[in-house]
C-alpha positions as CSV (number, residue, x, y, z in Angstrom):
1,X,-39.6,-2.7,-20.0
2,X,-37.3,-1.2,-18.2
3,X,-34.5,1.0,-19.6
4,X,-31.2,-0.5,-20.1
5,X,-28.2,0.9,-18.1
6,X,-26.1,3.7,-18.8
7,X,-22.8,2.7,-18.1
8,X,-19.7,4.2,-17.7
9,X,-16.3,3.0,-16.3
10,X,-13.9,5.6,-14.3
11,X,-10.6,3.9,-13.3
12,X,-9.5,4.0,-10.4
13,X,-7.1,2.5,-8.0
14,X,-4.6,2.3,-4.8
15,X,-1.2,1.8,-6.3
16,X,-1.9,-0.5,-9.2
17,X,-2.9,2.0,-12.1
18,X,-0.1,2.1,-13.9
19,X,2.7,-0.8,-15.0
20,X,6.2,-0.1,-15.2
21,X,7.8,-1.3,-18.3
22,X,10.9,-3.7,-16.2
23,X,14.1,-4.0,-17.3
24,X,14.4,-7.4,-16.2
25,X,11.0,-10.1,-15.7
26,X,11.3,-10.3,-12.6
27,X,7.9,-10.0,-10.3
28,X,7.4,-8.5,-7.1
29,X,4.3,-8.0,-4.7
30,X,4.4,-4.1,-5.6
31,X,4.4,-4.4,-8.7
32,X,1.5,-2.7,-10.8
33,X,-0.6,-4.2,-13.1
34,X,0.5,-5.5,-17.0
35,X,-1.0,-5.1,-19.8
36,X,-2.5,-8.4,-19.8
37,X,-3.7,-7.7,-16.3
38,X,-5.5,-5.1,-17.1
39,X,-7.4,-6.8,-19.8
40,X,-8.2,-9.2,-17.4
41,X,-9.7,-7.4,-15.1
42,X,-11.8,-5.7,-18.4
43,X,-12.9,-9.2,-18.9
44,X,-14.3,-9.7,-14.9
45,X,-16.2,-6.9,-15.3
46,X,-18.1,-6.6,-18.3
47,X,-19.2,-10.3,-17.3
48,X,-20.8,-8.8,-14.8
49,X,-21.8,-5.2,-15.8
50,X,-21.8,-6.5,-20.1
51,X,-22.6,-2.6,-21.5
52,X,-19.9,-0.9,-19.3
53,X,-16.8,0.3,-22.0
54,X,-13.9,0.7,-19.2
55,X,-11.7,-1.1,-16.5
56,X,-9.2,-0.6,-13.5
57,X,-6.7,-3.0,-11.6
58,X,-6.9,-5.9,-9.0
59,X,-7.5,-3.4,-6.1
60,X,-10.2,-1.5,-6.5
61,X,-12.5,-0.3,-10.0
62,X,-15.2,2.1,-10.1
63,X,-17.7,2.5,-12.5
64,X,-20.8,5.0,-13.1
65,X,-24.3,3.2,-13.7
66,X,-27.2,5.0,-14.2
67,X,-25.1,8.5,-12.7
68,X,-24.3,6.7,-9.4
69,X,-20.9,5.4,-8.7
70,X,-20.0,2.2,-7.7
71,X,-16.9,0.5,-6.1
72,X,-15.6,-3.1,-7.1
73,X,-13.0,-5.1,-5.5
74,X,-11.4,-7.4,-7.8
75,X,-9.8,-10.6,-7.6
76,X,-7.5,-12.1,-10.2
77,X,-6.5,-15.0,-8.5
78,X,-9.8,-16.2,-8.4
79,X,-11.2,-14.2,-11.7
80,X,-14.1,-12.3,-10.0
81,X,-15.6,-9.5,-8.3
82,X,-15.4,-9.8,-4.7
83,X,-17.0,-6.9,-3.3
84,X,-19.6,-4.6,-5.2
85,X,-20.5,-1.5,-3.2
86,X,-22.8,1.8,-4.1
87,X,-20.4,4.8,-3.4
88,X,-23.3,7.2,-1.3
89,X,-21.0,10.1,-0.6
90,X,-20.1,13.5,-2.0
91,X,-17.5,14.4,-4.7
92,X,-17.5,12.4,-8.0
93,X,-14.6,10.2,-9.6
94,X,-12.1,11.2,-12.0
95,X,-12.4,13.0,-15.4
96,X,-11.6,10.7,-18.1
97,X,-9.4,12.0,-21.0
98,X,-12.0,11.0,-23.5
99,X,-15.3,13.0,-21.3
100,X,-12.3,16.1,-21.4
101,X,-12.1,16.0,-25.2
102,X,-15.6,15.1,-26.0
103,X,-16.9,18.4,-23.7
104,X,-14.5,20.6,-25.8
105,X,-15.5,18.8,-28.7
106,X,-19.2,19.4,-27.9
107,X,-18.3,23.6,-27.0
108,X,-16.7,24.1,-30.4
109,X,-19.3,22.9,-32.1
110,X,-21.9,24.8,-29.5
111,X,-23.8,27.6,-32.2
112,X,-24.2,30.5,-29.2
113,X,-20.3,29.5,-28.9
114,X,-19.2,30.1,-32.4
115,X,-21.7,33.4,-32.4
116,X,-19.4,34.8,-29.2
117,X,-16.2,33.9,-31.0
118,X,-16.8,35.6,-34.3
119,X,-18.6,39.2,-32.5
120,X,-14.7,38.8,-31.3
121,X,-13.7,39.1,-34.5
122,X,-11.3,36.3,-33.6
123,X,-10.6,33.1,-36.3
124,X,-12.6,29.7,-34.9
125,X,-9.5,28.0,-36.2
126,X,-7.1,29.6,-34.2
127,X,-8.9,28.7,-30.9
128,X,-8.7,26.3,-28.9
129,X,-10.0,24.8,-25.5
130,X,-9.4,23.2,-22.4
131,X,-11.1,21.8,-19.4
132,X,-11.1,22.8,-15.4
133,X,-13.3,21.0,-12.5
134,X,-15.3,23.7,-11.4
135,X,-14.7,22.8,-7.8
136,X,-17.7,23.3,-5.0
137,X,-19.3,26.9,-3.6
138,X,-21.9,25.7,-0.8
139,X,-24.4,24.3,-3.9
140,X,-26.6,21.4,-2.0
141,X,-26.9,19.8,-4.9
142,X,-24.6,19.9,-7.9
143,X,-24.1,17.5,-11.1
144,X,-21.1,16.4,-12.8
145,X,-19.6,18.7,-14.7
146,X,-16.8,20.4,-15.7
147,X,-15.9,23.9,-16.9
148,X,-14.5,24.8,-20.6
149,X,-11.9,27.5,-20.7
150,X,-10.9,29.4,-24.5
151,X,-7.9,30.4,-25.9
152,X,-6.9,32.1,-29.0
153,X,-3.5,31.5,-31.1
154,X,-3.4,33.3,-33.6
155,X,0.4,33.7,-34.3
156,X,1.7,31.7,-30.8
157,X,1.4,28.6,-29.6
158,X,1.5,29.8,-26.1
159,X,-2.3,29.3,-25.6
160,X,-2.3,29.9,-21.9
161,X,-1.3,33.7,-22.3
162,X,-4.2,35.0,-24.8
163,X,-7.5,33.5,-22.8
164,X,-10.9,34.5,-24.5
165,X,-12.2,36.3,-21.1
166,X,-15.9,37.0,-20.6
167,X,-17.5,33.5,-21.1
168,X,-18.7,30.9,-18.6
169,X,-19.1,27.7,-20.4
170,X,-20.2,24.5,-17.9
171,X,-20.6,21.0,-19.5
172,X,-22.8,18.7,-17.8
173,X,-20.4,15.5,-18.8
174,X,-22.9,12.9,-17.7
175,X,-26.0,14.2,-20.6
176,X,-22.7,15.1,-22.7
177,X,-24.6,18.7,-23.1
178,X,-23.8,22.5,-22.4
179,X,-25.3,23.1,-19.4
180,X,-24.2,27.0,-18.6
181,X,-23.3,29.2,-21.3
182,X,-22.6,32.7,-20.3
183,X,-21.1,35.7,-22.7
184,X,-20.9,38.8,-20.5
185,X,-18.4,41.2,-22.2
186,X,-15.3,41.4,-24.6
187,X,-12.1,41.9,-22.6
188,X,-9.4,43.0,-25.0
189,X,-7.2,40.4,-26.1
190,X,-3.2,40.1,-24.9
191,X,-0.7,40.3,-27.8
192,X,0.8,37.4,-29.2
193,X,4.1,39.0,-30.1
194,X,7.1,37.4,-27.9
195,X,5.4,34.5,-26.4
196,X,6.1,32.3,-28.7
197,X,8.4,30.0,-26.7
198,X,10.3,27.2,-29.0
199,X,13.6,28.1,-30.0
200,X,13.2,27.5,-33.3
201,X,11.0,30.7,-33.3
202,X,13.2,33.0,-30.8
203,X,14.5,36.0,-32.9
204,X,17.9,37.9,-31.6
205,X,19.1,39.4,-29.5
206,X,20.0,36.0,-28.0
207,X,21.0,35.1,-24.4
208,X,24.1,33.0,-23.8
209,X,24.6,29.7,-24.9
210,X,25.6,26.9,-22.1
211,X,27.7,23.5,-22.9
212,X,25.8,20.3,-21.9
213,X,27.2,18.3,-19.4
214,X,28.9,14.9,-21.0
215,X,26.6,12.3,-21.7
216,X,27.7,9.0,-19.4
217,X,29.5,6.5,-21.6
218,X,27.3,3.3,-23.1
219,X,27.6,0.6,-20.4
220,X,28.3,2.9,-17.0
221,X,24.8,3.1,-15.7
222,X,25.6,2.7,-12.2
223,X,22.2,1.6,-11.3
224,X,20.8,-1.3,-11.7
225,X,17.2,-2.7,-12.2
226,X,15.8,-6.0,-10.8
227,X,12.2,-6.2,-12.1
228,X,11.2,-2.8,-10.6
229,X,13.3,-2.7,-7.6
230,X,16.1,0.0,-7.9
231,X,19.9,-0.5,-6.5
232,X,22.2,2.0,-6.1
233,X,25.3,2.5,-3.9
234,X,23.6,1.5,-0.5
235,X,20.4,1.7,-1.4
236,X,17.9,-0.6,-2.7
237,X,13.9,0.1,-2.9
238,X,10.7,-0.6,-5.7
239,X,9.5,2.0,-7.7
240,X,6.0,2.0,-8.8
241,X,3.7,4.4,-10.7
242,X,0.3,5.6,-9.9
243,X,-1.6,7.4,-12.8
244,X,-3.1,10.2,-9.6
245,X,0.1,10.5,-7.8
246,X,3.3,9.7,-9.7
247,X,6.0,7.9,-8.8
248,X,5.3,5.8,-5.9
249,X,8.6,4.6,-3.8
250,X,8.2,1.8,-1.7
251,X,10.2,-0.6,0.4
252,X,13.5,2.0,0.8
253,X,16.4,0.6,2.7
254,X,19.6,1.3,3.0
255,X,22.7,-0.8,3.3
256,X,24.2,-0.8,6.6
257,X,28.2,-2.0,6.2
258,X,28.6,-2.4,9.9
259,X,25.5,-4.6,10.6
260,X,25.7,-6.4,6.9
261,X,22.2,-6.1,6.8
262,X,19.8,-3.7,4.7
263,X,18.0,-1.6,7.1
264,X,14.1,-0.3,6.9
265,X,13.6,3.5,6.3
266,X,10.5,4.0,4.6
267,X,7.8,1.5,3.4
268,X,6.2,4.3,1.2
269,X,6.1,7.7,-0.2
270,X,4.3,9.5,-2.7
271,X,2.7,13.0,-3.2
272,X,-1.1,12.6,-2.1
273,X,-2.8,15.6,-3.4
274,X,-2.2,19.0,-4.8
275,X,-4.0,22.4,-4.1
276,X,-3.4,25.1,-6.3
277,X,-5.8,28.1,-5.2
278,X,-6.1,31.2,-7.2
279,X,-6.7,34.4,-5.6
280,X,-9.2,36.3,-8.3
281,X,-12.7,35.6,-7.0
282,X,-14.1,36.5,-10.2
283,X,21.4,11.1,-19.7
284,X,19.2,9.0,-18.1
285,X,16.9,6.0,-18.2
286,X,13.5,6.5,-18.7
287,X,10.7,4.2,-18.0
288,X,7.2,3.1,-19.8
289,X,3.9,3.3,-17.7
290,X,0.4,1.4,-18.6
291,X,-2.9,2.7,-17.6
292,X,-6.1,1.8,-17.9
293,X,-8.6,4.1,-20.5
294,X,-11.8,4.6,-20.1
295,X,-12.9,1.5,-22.5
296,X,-10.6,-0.7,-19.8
297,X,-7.8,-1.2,-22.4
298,X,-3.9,-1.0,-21.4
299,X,-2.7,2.3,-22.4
300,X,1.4,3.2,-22.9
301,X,2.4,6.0,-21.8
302,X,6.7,6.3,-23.0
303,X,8.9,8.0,-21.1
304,X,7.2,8.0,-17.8
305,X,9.4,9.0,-15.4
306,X,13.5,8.7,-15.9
307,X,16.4,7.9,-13.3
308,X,19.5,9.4,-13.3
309,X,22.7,10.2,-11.5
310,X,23.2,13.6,-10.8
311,X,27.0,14.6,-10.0
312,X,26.3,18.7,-8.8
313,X,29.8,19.8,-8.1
314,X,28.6,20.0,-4.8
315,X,30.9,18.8,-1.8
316,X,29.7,15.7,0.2
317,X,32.2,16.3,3.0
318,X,35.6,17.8,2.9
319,X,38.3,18.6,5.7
320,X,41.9,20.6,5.4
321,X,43.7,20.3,8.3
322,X,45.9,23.6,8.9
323,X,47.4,22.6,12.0
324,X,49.9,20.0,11.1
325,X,52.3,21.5,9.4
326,X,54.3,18.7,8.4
327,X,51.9,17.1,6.0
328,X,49.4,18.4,4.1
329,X,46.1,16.4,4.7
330,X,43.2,17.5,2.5
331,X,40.6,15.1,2.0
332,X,37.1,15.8,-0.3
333,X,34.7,13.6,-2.1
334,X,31.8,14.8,-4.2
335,X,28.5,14.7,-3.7
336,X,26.4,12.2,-5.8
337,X,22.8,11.0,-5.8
338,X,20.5,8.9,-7.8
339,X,17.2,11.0,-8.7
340,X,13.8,9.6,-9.8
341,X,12.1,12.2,-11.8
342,X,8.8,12.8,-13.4
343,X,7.8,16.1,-14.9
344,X,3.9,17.0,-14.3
345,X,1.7,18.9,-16.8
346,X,-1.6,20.5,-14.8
347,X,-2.7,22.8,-17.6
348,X,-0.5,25.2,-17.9
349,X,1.9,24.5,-15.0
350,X,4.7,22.1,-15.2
351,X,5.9,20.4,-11.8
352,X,9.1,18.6,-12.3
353,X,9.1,16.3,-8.6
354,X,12.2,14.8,-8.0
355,X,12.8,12.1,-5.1
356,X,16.7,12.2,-4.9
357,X,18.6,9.6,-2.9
358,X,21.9,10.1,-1.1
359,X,24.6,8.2,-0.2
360,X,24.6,9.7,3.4
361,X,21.3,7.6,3.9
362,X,19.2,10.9,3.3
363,X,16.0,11.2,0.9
364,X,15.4,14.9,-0.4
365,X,12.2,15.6,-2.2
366,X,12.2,18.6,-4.8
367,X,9.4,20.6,-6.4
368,X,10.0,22.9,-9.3
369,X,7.6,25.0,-10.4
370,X,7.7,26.2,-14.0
371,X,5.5,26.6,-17.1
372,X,2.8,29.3,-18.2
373,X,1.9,32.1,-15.7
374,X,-2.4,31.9,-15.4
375,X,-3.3,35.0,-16.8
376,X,-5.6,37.6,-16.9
377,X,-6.7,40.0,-19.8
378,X,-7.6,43.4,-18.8
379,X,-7.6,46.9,-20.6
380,X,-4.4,48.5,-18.5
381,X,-1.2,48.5,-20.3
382,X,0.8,50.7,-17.6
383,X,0.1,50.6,-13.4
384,X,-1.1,54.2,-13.5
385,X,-4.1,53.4,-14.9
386,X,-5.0,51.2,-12.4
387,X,-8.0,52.4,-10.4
388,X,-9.2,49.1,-8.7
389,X,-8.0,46.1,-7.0
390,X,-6.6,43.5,-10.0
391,X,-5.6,40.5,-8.2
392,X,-2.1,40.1,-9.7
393,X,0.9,42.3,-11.5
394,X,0.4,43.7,-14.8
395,X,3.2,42.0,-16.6
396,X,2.9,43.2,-19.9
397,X,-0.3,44.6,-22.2
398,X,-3.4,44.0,-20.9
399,X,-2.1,41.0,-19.2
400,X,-2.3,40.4,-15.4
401,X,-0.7,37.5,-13.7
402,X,-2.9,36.2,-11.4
403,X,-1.7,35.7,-7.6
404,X,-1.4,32.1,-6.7
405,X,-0.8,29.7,-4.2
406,X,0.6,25.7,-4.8
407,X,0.5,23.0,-1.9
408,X,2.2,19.6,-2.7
409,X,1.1,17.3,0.2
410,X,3.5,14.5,0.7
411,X,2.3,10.7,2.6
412,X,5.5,9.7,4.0
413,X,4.9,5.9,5.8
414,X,8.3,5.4,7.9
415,X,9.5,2.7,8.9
416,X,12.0,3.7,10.3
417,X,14.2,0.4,11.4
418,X,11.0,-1.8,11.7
419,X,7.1,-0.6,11.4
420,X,7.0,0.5,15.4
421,X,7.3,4.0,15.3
422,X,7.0,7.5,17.3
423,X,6.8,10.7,16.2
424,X,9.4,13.2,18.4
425,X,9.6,17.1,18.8
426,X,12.9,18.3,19.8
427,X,12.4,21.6,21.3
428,X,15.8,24.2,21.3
429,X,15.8,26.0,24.9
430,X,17.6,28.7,25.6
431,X,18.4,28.6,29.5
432,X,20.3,30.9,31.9
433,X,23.9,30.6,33.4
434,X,23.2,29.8,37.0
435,X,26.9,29.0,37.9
436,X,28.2,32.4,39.0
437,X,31.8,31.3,38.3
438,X,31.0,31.2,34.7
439,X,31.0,34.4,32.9
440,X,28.6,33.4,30.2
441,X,25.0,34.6,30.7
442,X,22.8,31.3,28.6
443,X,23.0,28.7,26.3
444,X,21.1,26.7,24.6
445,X,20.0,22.8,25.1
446,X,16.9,20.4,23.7
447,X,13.9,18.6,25.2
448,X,12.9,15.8,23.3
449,X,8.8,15.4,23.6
450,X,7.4,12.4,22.5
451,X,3.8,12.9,21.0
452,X,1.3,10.8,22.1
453,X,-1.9,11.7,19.7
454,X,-2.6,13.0,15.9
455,X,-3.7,16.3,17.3
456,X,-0.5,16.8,19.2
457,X,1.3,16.3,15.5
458,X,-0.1,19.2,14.2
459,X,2.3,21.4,13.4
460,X,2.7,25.1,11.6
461,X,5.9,25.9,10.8
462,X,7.7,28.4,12.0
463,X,11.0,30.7,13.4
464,X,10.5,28.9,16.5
465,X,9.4,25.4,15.7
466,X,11.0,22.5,17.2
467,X,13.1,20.1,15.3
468,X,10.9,16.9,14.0
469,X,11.8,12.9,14.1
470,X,10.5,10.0,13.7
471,X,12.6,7.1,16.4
472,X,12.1,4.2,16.1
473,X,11.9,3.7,20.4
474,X,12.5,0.0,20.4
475,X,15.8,0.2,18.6
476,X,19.2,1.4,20.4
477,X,22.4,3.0,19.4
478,X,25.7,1.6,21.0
479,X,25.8,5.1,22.9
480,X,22.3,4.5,23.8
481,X,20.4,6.9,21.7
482,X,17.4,6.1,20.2
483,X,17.6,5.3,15.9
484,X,15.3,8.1,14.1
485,X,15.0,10.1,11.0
486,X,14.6,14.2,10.5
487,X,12.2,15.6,9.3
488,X,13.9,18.9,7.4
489,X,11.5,21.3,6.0
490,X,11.8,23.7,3.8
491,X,10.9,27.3,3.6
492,X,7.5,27.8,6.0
493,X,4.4,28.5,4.1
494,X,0.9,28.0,5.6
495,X,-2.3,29.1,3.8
496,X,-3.8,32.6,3.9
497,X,-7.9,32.0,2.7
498,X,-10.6,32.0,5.5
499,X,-11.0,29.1,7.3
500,X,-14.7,29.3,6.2
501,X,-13.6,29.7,2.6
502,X,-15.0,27.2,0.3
503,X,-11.4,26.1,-1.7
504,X,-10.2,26.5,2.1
505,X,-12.4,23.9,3.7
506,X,-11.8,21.5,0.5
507,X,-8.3,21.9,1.2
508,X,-8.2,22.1,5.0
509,X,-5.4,19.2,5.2
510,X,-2.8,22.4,3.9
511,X,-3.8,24.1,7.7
512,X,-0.9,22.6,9.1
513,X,2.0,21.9,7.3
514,X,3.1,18.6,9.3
515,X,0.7,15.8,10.5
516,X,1.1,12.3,12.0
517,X,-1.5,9.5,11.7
518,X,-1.6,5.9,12.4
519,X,-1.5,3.4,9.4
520,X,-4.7,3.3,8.1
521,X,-5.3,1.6,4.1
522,X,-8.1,3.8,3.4
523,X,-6.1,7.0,4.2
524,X,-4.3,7.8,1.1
525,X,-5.0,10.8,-0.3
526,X,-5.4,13.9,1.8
527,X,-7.8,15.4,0.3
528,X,-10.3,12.2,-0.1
529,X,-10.6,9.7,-2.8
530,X,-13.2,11.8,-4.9
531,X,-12.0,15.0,-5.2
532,X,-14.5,16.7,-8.2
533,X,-16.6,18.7,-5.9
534,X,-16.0,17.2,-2.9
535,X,-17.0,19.3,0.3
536,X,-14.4,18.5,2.6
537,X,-15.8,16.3,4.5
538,X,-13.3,13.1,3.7
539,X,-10.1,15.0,4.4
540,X,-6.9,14.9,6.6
541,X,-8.6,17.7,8.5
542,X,-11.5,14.9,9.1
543,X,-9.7,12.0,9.9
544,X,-7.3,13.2,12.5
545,X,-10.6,14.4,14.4
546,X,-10.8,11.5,15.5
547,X,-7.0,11.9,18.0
548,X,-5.5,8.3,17.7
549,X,-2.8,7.2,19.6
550,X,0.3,7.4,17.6
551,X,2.9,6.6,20.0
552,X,5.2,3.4,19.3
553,X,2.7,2.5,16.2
554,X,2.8,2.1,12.3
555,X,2.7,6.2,11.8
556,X,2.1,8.1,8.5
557,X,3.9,11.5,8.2
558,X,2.1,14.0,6.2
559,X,4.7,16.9,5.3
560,X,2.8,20.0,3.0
561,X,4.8,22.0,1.1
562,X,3.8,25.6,-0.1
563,X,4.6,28.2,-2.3
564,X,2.7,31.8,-2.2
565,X,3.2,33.5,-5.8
566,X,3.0,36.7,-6.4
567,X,3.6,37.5,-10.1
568,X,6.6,39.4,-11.5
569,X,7.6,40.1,-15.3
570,X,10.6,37.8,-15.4
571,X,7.8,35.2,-15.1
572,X,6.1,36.0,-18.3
573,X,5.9,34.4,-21.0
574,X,7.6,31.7,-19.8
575,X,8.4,31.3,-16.1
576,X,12.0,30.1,-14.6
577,X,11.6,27.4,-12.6
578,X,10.6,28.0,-8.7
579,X,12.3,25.2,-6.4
580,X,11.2,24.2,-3.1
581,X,11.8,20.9,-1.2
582,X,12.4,19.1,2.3
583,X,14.6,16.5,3.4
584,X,14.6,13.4,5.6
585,X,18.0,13.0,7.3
586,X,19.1,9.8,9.5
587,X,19.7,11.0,12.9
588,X,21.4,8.7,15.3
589,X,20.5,5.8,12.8
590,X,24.0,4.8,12.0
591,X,27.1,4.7,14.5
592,X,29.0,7.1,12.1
593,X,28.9,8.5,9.1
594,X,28.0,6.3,6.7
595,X,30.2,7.9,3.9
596,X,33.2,8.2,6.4
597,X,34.7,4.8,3.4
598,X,33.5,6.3,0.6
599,X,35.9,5.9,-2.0
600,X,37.0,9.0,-4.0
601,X,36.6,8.6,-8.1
602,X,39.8,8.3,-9.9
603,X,41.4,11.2,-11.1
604,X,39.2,13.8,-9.7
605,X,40.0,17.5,-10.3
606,X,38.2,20.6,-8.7
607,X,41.1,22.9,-8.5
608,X,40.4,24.8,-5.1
609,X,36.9,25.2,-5.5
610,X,36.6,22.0,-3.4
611,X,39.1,20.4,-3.0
């Protein structure tokens, strides 16, 4: 008789994870799964597979039989499973919450691991664990597992700074057993004194003490919800959630006054992966999100993500006019956006990602990086003792922050004025005064270079690189130029591992910081849809191999943002937050400024700062 199945069910899907609690009933073809939904598609699968314990949306599930993952397309219009296929590549499907806590579970309870913990001397109820993916070093064959890491409290609750160094624990989640356990020496262990973060444990002397801003008066939200779709000023688009990306914005358009008609910019955006290398070789609304857990039941997550309207003091456009001195002409209005928010916890890092529209028809996207340095313990307590190479800044007692890099990669799909479009570098030339009459020597003009293939797109940033659009080359201006959006990026930062580097070729899509690619469904996440221990071999890097025409076609930007980190000891305990963040900017997409009729707010005062 033949064994029965071992079954077990890791979500996953496109954009249809998560539910977004509406303000209103209202439905709409982007809309995520509900609650309901979910049980549903629960239901259509365990007809089919009856042991499996887990669920995922209308799109696309995947489960694990027998340690081999398979992909099912469901339909819930019809109540079944339309396509059943065995997954026969590399890299594994997402860690479940429950496989996370069971392997820590399993490691406290693991005899050689208690042994290590008391020939520490250290208190097996101050410690506590967390998981990593142990990620892929050129092993032909590996297993899925995942990789415990220790910490000891013990009079903080700022785990991440007092790591129990000198064990390698592995968990092989599949057999639910230790698979490597490793206790190679006893590091010292970083003080707890001063970590302690929460204000209620702070001891003088204090810093200052700022005013909060004025909380918007009950009933002046000046955003409004249809169902998920978002309106505000001129702007209109659907947000959505995704429980491996974030918020997902989709269908943004902007109001265009002159042609009473909303106007296509983006169909949609959303941060594809993140690749976060280390460099030691050893008021508001806020909105509910559903996902599916591993047994296939709706779970609520509160507070998802909030919107808000940010007024910054800064100026959106202002103009004195000296000149005539009859009148005195000074015109200013503030600058004011709408910002979608949602704060990211990786371990001990915490990402607040903030899409922020404005009313001048530009989208910025911001990245704040803040949290817990990854630490180090070591037996130095000043540099001069120092002998070897430490891979970080000693930042305080036998502490070393650890050198770091963080890549956000963004999939921008633009549709820029309609789904047609091509991707442009404008290249600044400086050329020589050949008019001998004219006592100037050069100046400066553009070339606009239309790029015809993906590997043409590939772009590292730099002092010299060209300005970057994407026209729309079927749609005029009255003046005859052609409608586009820029591309503004922020602070250049490209990666500095090996090429041949293992984390290097797994993250090859952060070689260039800019890509272009047609439209393809499949081509969502940069760096592939199964990530735990992939090999690199379903990347961006991969795909755009192949050179595709992308001129005059439904294009997918690809914008990566970096950050190199080099410790310091204003990061530690707690680290100020680190921004970074590009912009799109319409260029030529209006036929004037489109806040030109903005009207200024009622008894607005900003003395001469700017006014």
């Amino acid at each position: 008789m033949a064994s029965p199945l071992k079954i077990t069910l890791f979500f996953f899907s496109i954009f249809t994870i998560f539910f977004i609690s509406p303000i209103t009933s209202k439905l709409h073809p982007l809309d995520s799964l509900s609650p309901s939904e979910f049980l549903l598609v629960r239901a259509i699968v365990t007809q089919s597979y009856p042991t499996t314990h887990t669920n995922s949306p209308s799109t696309l599930v995947v489960i694990g039989v027998d340690q081999k993952t398979r992909e099912l397309i469901v339909d819930l219009s019809i109540r079944s499973i339309v396509s059943d296929k065995l997954y026969g590549g590399l890299g594994y499907p997402l860690l479940t919450i429950e496989e996370q806590e069971g392997a820590v579970d399993l490691t406290l309870k693991y005899e050689p691991f208690l042994a290590s913990i008391k020939r520490r001397g250290l208190n097996i109820s101050e410690v506590t664990c967390s998981t990593q993916t142990i990620g892929w070093y050129g092993k032909v064959k590996t297993t899925r597992e995942l990789k415990i890491i220790c910490f000891y409290l013990n009079g903080t609750i700022n785990m991440y700074v007092r790591p129990i160094e000198g064990m390698t624990i592995v968990v092989d989640i599949e057999q639910m057993k230790i698979s490597e356990f490793v206790d190679r020496a006893v590091p010292p262990m970083p003080k707890a004194t001063g970590t302690d973060y929460r204000a209620s444990k702070i001891t003088p002397p204090f810093g200052p003490r700022f005013n909060a801003a004025p909380p918007t008066p009950p009933g002046q939200k000046s955003f409004e919800f249809d169902g998920n779709v978002v309106s505000w000023a001129n702007w209109k688009f659907h947000l959505g959630f995704d429980a491996r990306v974030g918020p997902v914005i989709s269908q943004a358009s902007f109001y265009d006054a002159d042609k009473k008609k909303y106007r296509q910019i983006m169909y949609r955006s959303f941060i594809s992966e993140l690749f976060v290398p280390y460099q030691d070789p050893t008021e508001e609304c806020v909105v509910d999100g559903y996902y599916a857990g591993q047994d296939g039941k709706p779970v609520k997550v509160q507070d998802v993500m909030c919107i808000f309207e940010r007024h910054s003091g800064d100026v959106m456009w202002r103009h004195t006019e000296a000149e005539l001195r009859d009148q005195k002409i000074r015109e200013a209005r503030p600058d004011i956006s709408l910002v979608v928010r949602m704060v990211a916890t990786v371990g001990n890092y915490d990402y607040v990602l903030d899409w922020e529209f404005k009313p001048t028809g530009s989208i910025k996207f911001g990245v704040g990086l803040t949290g817990v340095l990854e630490v180090k313990a070591v037996p130095y307590t000043n540099t001069d003792e120092i002998k070897e190479e430490i891979y970080g800044t000693l930042v305080t007692d036998n502490t070393i922050g650890v050198n770091h890099d963080h890549f956000l990669t963004y999939h921008l799909d633009l549709d820029v004025d309609g789904d047609a479009n091509s991707f442009v570098k404008t290249h600044l030339i400086t050329k020589r005064v050949k008019d001998k009459n004219i006592p100037r020597k050069s100046y400066w003009n553009f070339e606009h270079e239309i790029v015809k293939t993906e590997s043409d797109a590939q772009i590292q940033l730099g002092l010299n690189s060209p300005e970057l659009l994407v026209v729309n080359p079927n749609k005029k201006t009255k003046p005859g130029n052609t409608v586009g959006y820029r591309l503004v990026p922020g602070s250049a930062v490209g990666p500095l591992l090996a090429t041949d580097d293992y984390p290097q070729i797994r993250g090859a899509f952060t070689n260039y910081n800019v890509w272009v690619t047609p439209y393809n469904k499949s081509e969502k996440w940069a760096g592939g849809r199964y990530v735990d221990q992939s090999r690199g071999d379903d990347t961006l890097a991969v795909w755009t191999e192949k050179n595709r025409n992308i001129e005059n076609k439904d294009i997918v930007v690809w914008y990566t943002m970096g950050f190199h980190h080099v410790p310091c000891q204003e990061d530690f305990p707690m680290m100020p937050t680190l921004s970074g963040g590009f912009e799109l900017k319409p260029t030529n997409f209006f036929e004037y400024s489109p806040v030109l009729k903005t009207v200024p707010p009622q008894h607005l005062s900003w003395g001469n700062c700017t006014n």
